[in-house]
VEXKOLDREN-31297 format. One record per atom (N, C-alpha, C): residue number from 1; residue in three letters; atom name; x, y, z. Coordinates in nm, 2 decimals, padded with zeros to 4 digits, m for minus. Layout:
<rs>
R;i;aa;at;u;v;w
R;NUM;ala;CA;X;Y;Z
...
</rs>
This chain:
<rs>
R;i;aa;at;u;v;w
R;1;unk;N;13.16;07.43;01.91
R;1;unk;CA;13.07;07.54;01.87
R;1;unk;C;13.10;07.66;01.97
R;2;unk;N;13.13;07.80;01.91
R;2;unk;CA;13.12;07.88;01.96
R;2;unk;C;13.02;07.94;02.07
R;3;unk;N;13.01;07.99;02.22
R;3;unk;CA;12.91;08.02;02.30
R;3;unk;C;12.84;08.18;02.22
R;4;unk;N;12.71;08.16;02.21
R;4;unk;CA;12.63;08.30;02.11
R;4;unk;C;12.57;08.34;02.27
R;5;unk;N;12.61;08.52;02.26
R;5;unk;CA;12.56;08.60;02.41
R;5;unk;C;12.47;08.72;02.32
R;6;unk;N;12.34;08.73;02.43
R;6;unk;CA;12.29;08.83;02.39
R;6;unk;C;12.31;08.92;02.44
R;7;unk;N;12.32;09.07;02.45
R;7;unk;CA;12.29;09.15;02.51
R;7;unk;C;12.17;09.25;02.50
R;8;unk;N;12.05;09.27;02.59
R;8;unk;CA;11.98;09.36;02.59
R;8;unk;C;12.00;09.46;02.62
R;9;unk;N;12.00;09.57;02.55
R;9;unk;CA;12.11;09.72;02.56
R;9;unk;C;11.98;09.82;02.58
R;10;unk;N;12.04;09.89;02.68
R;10;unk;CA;11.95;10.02;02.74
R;10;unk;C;11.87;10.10;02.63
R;11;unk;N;11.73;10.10;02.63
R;11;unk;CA;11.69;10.16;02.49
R;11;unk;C;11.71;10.15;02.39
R;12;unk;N;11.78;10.00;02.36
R;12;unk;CA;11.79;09.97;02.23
R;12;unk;C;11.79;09.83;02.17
R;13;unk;N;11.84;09.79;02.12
R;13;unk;CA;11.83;09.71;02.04
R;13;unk;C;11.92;09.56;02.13
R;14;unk;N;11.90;09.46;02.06
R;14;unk;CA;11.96;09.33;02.10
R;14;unk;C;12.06;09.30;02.03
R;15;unk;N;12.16;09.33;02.12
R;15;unk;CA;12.31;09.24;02.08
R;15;unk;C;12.36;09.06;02.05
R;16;unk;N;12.38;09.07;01.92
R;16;unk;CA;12.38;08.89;01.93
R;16;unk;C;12.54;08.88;01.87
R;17;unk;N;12.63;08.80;01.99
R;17;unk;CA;12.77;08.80;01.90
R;17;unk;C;12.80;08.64;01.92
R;18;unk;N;12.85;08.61;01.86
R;18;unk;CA;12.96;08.46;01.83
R;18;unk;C;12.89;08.37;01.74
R;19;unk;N;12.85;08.27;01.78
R;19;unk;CA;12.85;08.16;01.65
R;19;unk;C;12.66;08.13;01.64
R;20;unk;N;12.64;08.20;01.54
R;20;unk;CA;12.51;08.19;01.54
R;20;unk;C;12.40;08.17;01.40
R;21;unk;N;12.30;08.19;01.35
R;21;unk;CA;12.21;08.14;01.21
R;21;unk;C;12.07;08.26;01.27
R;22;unk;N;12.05;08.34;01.19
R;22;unk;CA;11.90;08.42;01.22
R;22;unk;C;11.87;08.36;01.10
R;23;unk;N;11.67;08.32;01.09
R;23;unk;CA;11.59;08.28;00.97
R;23;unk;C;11.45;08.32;00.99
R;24;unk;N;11.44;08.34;00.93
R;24;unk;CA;11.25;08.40;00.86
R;24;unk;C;11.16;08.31;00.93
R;25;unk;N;11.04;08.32;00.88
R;25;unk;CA;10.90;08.23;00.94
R;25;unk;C;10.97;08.14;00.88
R;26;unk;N;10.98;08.08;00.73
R;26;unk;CA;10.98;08.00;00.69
R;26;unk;C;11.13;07.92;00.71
R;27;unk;N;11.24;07.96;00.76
R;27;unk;CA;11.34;07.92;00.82
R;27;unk;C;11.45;07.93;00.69
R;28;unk;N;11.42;08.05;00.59
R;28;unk;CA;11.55;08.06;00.53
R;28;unk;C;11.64;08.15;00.58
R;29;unk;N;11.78;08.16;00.58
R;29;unk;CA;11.87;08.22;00.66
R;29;unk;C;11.89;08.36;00.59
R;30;unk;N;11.89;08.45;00.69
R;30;unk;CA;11.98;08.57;00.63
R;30;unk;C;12.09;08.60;00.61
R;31;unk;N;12.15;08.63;00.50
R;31;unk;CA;12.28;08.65;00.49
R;31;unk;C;12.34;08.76;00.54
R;32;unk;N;12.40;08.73;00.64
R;32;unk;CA;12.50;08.82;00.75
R;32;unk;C;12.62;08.85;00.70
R;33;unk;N;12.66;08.82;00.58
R;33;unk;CA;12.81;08.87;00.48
R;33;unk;C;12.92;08.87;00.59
R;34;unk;N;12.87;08.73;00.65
R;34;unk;CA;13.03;08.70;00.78
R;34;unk;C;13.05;08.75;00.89
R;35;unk;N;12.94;08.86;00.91
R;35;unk;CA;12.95;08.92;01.05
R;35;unk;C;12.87;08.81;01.19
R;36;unk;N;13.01;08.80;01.23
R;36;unk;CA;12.95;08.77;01.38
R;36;unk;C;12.90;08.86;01.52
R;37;unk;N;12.87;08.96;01.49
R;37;unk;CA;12.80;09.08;01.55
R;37;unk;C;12.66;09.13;01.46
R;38;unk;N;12.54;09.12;01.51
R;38;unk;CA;12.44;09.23;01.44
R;38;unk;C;12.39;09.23;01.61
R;39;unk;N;12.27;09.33;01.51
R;39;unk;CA;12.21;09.44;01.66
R;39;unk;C;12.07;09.38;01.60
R;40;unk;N;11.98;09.33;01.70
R;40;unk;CA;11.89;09.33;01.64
R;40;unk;C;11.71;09.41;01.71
R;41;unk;N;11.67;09.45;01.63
R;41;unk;CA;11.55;09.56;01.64
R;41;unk;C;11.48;09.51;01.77
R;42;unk;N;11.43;09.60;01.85
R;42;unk;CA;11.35;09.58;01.93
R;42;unk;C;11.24;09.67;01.95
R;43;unk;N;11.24;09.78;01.92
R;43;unk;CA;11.12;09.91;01.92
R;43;unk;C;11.02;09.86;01.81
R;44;unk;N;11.09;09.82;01.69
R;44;unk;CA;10.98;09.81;01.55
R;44;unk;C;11.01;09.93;01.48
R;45;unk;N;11.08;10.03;01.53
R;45;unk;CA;11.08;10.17;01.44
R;45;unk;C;11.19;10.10;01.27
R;46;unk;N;11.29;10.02;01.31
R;46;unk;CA;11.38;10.00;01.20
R;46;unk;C;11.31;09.99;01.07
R;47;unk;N;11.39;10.10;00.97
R;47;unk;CA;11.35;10.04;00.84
R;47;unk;C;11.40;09.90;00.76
R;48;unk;N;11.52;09.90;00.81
R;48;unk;CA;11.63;09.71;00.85
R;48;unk;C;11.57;09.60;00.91
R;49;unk;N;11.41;09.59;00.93
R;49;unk;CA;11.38;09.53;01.02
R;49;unk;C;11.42;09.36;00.98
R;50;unk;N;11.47;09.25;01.02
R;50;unk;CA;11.50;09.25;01.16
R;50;unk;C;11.60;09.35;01.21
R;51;unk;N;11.66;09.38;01.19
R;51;unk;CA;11.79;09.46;01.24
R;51;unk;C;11.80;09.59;01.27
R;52;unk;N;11.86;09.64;01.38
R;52;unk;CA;11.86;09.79;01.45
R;52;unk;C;11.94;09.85;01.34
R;53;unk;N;11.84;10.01;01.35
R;53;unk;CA;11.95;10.08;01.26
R;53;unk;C;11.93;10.21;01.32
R;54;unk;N;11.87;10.20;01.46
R;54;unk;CA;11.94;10.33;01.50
R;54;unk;C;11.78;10.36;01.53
R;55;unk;N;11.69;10.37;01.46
R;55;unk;CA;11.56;10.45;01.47
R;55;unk;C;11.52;10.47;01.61
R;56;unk;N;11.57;10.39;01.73
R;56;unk;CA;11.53;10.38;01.81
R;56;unk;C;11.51;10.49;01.96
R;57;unk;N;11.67;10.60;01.89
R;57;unk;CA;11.69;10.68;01.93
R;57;unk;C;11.56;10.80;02.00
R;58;unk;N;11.54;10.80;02.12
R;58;unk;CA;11.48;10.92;02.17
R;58;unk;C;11.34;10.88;02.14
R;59;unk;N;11.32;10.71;02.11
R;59;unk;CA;11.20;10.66;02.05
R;59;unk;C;11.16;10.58;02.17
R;60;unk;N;11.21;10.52;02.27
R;60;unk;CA;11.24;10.42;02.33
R;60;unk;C;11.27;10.37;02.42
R;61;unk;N;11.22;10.35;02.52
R;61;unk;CA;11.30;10.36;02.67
R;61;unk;C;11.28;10.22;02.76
R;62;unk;N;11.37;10.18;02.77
R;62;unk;CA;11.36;10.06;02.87
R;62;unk;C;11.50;10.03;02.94
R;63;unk;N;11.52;10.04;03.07
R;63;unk;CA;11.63;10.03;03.11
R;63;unk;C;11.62;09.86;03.11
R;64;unk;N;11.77;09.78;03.09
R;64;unk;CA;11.79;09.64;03.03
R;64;unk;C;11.86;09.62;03.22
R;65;unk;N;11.76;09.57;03.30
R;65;unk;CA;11.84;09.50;03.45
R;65;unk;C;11.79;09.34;03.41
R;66;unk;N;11.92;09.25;03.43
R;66;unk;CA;11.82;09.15;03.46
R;66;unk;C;11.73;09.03;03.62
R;67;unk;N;11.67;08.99;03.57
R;67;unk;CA;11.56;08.91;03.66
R;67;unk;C;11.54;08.78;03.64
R;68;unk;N;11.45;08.71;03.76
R;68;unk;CA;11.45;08.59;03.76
R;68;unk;C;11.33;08.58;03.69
R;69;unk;N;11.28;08.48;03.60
R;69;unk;CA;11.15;08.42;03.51
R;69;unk;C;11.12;08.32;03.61
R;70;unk;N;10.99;08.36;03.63
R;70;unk;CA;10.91;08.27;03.76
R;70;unk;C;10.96;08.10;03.70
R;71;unk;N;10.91;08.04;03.76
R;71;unk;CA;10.96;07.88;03.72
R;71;unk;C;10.86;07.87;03.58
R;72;unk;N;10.93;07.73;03.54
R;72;unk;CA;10.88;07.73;03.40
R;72;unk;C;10.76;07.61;03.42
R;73;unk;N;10.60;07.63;03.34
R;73;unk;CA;10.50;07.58;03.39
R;73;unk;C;10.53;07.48;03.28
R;74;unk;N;10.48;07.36;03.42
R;74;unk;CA;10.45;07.19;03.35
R;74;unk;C;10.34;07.14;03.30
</rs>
């Protein structure tokens, strides 16, 4: 199986590329018509939602550094 990388992109949207399945509440799959690249929404502005379609522009601000996640509670 292919490694799936995300990237969180500066003011925008989430990058998801290589071998991957996005699904609903109810876990049916969306058809991605073979693309191993989508962008996926993070503002909520998208009319595509799940998916970035740009709305995010000049909407949006979060610079993407990343950080440690405190330890994970037992």
């Amino acid at each position: 199986m292919a490694t799936t990388k995300i990237t969180v992109n500066n003011n925008g949207s989430l990058k998801v590329e290589g071998d991957f399945e996005i699904v609903d509440k109810n876990g049916n799959a969306y058809d991605l018509a073979g693309r191993d690249v989508v962008s996926i929404c993070r503002c909520g502005r998208s009319q595509n939602k799940p998916f970035c379609d740009g709305s995010h522009k000049g909407h949006f601000e979060h610079e993407a550094i990343a950080f440690a996640l405190p330890p994970k509670k037992v």
